[in-house]
C-alpha positions in Angstrom: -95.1 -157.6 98.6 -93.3 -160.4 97.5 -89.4 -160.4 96.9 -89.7 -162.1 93.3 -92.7 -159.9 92.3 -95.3 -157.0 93.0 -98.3 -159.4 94.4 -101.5 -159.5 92.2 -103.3 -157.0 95.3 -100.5 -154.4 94.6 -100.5 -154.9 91.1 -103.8 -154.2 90.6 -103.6 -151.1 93.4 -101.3 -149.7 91.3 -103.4 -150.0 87.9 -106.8 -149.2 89.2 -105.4 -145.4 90.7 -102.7 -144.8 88.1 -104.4 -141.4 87.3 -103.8 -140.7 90.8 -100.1 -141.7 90.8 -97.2 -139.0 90.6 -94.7 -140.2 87.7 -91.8 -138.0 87.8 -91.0 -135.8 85.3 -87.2 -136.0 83.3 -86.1 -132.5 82.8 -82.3 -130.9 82.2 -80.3 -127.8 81.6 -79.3 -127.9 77.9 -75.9 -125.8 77.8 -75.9 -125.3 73.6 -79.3 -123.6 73.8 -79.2 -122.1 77.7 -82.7 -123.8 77.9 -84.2 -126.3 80.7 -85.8 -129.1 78.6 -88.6 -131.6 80.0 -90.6 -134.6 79.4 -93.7 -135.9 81.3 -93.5 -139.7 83.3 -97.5 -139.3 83.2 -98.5 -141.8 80.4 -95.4 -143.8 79.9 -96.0 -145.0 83.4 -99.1 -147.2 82.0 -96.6 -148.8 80.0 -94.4 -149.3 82.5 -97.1 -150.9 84.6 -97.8 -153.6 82.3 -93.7 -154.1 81.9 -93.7 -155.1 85.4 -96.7 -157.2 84.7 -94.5 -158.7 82.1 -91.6 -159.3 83.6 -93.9 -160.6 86.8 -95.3 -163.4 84.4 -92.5 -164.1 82.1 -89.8 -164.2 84.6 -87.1 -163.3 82.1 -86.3 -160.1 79.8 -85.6 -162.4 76.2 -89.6 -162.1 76.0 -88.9 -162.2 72.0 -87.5 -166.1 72.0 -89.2 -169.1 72.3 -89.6 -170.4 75.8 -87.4 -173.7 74.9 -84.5 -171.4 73.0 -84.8 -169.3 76.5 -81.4 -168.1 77.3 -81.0 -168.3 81.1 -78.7 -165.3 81.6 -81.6 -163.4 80.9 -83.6 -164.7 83.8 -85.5 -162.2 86.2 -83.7 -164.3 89.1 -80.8 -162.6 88.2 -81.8 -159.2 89.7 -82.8 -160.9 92.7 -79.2 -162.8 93.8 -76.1 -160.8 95.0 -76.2 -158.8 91.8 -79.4 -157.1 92.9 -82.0 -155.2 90.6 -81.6 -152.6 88.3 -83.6 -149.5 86.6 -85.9 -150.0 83.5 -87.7 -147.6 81.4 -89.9 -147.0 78.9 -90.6 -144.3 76.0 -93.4 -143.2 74.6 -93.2 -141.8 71.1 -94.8 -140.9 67.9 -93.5 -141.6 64.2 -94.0 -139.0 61.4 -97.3 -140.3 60.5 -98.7 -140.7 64.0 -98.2 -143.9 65.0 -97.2 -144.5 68.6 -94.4 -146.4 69.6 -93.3 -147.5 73.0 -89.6 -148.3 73.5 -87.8 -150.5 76.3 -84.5 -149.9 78.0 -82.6 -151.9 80.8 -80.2 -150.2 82.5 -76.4 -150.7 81.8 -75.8 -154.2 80.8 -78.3 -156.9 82.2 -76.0 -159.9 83.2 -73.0 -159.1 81.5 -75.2 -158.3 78.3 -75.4 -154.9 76.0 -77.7 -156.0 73.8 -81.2 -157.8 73.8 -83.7 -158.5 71.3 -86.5 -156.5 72.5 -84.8 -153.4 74.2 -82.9 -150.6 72.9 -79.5 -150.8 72.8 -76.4 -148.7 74.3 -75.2 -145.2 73.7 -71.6 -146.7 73.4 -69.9 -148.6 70.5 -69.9 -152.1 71.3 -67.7 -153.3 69.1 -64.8 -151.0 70.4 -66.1 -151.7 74.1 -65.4 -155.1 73.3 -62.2 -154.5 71.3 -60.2 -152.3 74.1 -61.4 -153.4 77.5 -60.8 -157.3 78.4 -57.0 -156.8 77.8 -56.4 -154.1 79.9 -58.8 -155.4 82.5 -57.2 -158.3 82.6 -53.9 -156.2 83.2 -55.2 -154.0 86.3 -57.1 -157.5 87.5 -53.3 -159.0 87.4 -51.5 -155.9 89.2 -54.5 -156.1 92.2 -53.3 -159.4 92.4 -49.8 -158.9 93.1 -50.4 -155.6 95.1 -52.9 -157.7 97.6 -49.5 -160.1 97.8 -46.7 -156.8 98.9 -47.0 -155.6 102.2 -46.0 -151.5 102.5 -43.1 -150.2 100.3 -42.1 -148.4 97.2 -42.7 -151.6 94.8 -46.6 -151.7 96.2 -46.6 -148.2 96.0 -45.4 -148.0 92.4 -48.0 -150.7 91.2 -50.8 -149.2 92.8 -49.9 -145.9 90.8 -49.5 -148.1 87.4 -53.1 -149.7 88.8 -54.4 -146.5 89.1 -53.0 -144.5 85.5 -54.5 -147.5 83.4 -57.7 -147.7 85.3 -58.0 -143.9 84.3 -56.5 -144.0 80.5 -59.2 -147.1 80.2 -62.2 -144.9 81.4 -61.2 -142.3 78.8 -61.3 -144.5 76.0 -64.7 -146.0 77.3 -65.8 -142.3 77.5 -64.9 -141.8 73.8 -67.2 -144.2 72.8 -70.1 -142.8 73.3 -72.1 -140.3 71.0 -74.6 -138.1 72.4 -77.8 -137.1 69.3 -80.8 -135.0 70.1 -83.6 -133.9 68.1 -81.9 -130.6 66.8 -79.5 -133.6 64.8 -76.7 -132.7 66.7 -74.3 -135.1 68.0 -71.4 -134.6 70.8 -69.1 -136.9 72.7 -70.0 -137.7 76.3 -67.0 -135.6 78.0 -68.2 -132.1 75.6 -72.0 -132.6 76.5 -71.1 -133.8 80.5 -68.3 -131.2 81.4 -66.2 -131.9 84.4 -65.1 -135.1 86.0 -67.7 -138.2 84.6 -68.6 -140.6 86.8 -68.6 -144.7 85.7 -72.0 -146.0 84.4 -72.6 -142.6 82.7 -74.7 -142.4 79.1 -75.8 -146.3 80.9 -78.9 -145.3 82.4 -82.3 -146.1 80.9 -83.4 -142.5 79.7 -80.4 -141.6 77.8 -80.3 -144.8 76.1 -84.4 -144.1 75.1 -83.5 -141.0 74.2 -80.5 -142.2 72.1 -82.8 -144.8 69.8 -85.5 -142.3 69.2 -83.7 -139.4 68.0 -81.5 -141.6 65.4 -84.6 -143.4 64.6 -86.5 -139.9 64.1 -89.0 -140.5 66.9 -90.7 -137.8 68.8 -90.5 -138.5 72.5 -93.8 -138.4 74.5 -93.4 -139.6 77.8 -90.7 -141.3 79.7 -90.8 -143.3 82.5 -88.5 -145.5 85.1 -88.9 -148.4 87.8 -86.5 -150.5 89.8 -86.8 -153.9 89.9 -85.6 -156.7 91.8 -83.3 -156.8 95.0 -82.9 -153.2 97.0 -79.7 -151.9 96.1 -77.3 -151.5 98.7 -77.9 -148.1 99.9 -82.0 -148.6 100.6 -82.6 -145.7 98.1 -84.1 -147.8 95.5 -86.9 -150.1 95.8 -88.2 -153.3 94.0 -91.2 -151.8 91.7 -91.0 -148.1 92.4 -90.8 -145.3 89.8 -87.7 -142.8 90.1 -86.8 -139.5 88.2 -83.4 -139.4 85.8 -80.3 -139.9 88.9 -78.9 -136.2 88.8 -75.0 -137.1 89.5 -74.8 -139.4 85.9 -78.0 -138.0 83.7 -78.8 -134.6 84.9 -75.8 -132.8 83.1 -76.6 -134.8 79.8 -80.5 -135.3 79.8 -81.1 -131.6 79.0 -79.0 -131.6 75.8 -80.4 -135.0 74.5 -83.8 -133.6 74.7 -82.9 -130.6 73.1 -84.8 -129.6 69.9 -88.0 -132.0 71.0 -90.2 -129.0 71.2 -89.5 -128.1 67.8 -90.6 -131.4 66.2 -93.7 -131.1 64.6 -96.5 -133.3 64.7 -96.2 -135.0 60.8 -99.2 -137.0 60.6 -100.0 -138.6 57.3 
């Protein structure tokens, strides 16, 4: 297997046996209803087949604009240098009338990027991401600065403390931003759906953010499916061009309520 690319013999492997090929299936505890709510992997995997394919002979996620208007943030190198890869998933779903619709998610932001043309966008409000973070990064970026310059004492001590309390008021206001829908039109913050402690990235990952778009967009979900690409990340536990389930620490206590109310949606075809 090459590093840029599944090679055209693993490609194909992978196409010709898909039948045969165990996509995991995304399943939560839903809280509001006591319920455990599922969704297969089986046929959104085809489509995430042919995404790799895609991104294999593209070599960049703007597929949408013209190859001379290319943006070069957006190329598939990116997930290949110290960055490393990153999850991507697709959805499966249905419109009222019947049609079937297939849906595209990056994980988190792809190069410093929320939002493509082409891909669904984030759970959070970009806008007020935009409007409340740079300052105060820029502020715990300047006390790291001058705490890597103290040696031990109280002064260090005190601006490690300031460090730490804006770090942790900043993730609460990030938190706020995002809403979480399902498909019984409910909606709830991120920190009344999650419960406890909320680790970073969470509400980022591909299948919340599928999730997200089709139930504001009135979409019934099908199938859902998710593959790394690019570089290994650090810990070996994700592979260029494998499929994964939902990650349990960040999606498991959210994915159940999202799906909520999908097995109630009936089947309007017109």
């Amino acid at each position: 297997m090459g590093l840029k690319f599944l090679s055209e013999t693993m490609q194909g492997m992978i196409e010709q046996n898909i039948s045969l090929v165990n996509f995991p299936v995304f399943s939560g505890y839903c809280a509001s209803c006591d319920k455990v709510h599922s969704l297969s992997g089986a046929n959104a995997g085809r489509y995430g087949v042919a995404l790799m394919r895609e991104l294999s002979e593209i070599g960049r996620i703007d597929y949408k604009t013209d190859f001379h208007d290319a943006d070069p943030r957006f190329s598939i190198q990116y997930l290949f240098g110290p960055a490393r890869g990153q999850m991507f998933g697709v959805l499966e779903c249905e419109d009222d009338y019947g049609s079937v619709h297939v849906l595209r998610a990056f994980s988190g932001q792809y190069n410093g990027v929320w939002e493509v043309d082409g891909w669904v966008g984030p759970l959070l409000d970009v806008a007020g991401f935009n409007a409340i973070v740079p300052e105060v990064d820029g502020e715990i970026k300047k006390l790291g600065r001058q705490i890597e310059q103290l040696v031990q004492g109280e002064q260090r001590n005190q601006l490690i403390a300031q460090r730490r309390t804006l770090s942790r008021n900043l993730m609460k206001e990030i938190h706020g931003l995002y809403r979480l829908p399902n498909f019984r039109y409910d909606e709830r913050l991120l920190g009344e759906v999650f419960g406890g402690p909320i680790p970073t990235g969470t509400g980022d990952c591909c299948g919340p953010k599928l999730l997200n778009h089709a139930a504001r967009n009135n979409l019934k979900p099908l199938s859902l499916a998710e593959f790394y690409w690019g570089k290994e990340n650090r810990s070996g536990s994700k592979q260029h061009g494998s499929f994964y389930s939902s990650c349990k620490e960040k999606c498991g206590p959210i994915i159940g309520f999202m799906l909520c109310g999908i097995e109630d949606m009936e089947k309007n075809v017109r």
